[in-house]
N, C-alpha and C positions, 0 to 999 in steps of 0.2 A: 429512467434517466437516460436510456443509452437512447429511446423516441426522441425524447426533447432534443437530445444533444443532433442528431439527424437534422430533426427538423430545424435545428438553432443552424447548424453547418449551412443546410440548403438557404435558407433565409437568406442571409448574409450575402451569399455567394451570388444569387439570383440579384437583390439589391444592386449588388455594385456593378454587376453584370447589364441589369438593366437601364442604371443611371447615365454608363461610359454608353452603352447604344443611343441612348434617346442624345446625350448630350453632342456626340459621336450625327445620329440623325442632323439635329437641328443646325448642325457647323456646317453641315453638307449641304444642307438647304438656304441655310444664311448664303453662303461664297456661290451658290450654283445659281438659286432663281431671286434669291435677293440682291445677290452681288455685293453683300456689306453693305449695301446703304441703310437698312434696319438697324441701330445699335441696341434694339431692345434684345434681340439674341444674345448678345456677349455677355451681359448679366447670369442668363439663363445655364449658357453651355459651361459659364466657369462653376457656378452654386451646382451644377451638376457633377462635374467634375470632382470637386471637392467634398458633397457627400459622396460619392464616388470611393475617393481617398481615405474619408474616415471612416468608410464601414469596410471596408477593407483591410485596413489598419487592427482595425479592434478583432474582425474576423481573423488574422492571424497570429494575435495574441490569445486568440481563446485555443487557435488550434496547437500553440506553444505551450499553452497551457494543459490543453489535453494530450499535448505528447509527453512532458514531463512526470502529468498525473500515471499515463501506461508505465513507464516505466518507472514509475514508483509501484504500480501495482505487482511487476512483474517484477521486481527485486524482492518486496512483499513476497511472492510467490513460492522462488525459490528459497529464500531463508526458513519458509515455515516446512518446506519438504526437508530441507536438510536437519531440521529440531523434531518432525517427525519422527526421522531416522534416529537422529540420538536417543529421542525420548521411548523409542521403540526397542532399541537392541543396549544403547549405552549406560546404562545405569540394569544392568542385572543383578538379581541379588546375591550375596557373598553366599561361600560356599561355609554350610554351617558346619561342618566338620573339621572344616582350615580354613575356617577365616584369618583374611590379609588385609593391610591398609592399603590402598590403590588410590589413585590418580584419576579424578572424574572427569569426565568430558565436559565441556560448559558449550552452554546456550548459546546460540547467536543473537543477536540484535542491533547488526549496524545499520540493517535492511530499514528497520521499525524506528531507529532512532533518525535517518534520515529523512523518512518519510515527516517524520513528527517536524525535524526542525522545518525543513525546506516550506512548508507551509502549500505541499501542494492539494493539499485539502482541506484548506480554510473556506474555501468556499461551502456555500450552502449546501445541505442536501450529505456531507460526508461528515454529521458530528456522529453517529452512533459508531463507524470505522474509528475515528478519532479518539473515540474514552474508551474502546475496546480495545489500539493500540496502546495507547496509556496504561491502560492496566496488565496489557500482554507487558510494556517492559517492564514496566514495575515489579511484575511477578519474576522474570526473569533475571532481572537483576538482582533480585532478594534471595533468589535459588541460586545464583550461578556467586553470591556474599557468604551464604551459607555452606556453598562448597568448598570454599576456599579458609574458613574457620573450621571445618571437619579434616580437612588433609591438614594442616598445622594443626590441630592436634593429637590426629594420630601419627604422624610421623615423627615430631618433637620429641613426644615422649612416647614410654611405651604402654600402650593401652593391652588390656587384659581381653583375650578372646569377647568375654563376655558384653563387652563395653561398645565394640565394633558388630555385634551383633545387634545389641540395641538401638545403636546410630543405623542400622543398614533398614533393620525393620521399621523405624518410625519415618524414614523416607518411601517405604512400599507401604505400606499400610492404609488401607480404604482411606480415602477422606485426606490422605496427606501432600505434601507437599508434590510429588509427582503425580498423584491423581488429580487434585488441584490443576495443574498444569494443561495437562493433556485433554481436562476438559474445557480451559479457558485457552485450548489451542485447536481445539476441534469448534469451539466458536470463532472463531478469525475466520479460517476455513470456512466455516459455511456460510459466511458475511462475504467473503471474497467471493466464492461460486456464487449466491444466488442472487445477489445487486447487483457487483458488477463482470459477471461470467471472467473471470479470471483464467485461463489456460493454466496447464501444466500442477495444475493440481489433484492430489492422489489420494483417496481414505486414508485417515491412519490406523495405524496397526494398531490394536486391542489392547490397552494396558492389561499386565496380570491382575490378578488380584480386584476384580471386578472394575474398575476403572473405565474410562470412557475415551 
């Protein structure tokens, strides 16, 4: 994609480059050895001119379009390094000896939900980024619903050691809700590096408990 788009840029650019010369040429030629008495030029130098204008035109909406797309990628970017981090260090597990009710860090996603509305990849070519962000908020949105129903009730009332131990383990737990995550976050990641070489992107760190 990143050839096409090269070769889509050069295209463009060359075209209207070469249209404004040749039309540029033949005015020169008209006023200099014709002297204006030829009106067949003047048809010629304006329909030059004016593809001229509209590949020009469209050329700078594509490259509007591809500077919105960057920096949709690179908001992208950073939101998933900073859910890395949480997903890495913030949610560790209670301490089984003193288990406490605590206050969980929540997810970002204004990065994914931007990206999603603004429609800067509707275009062809970005629907697998597209159902894979869909599904990244959706997961996170369901996680960061379900945190917010676990702190209301354990703080409301009072839950019994035991009870905070089973909510702490069936969020670690192979195959759960955070392993879940981390591997439908380690796919973004690798969707972002290897399409479209996204900078500022880091491994993430190893969930416990065999996770991905």
């Amino acid at each position: 994609m990143g050839l096409l788009g090269r070769l889509s840029r050069q295209f463009f650019a060359a075209a209207t480059i070469t249209c404004l010369l040749v039309a540029l040429g033949i005015c020169v030629w008209w006023l200099t050895v014709a002297q204006g008495r030829d009106d067949r030029f003047e048809p010629a130098t304006s329909g030059l001119a004016l593809v001229a204008a509209v590949t020009g035109v469209y050329a700078e909406r594509r490259a509007a379009a591809r500077e919105r797309r960057a920096q949709a990628l690179h908001a992208l970017a950073d939101e998933l390094v900073k859910n890395t981090e949480l997903l890495a260090a913030g949610f560790a597990p209670l301490d089984r000896f003193a288990p406490r009710a605590r206050v969980y860090p929540r997810l970002m996603q204004s990065a994914t939900d931007a990206a999603l509305v603004s429609g800067v990849f509707s275009e062809p070519g970005h629907g697998e980024l597209v159902a894979l962000l869909h599904r990244w908020r959706d997961a996170v949105h369901d996680f960061n619903r379900r945190l917010d129903l676990t702190e209301l009730r354990t703080y409301v009332s009072r839950v019994p050691p035991e009870e905070l131990l089973a909510i702490d383990e069936a969020m670690h737990r192979p195959g759960g809700q955070l392993d879940g995550l981390r591997r439908l976050r380690g796919s973004v990641e690798e969707l972002l590096r290897g399409r479209y070489g996204v900078p500022g992107l880091r491994p993430g760190t190893p969930p416990p408990a065999g996770g991905t």
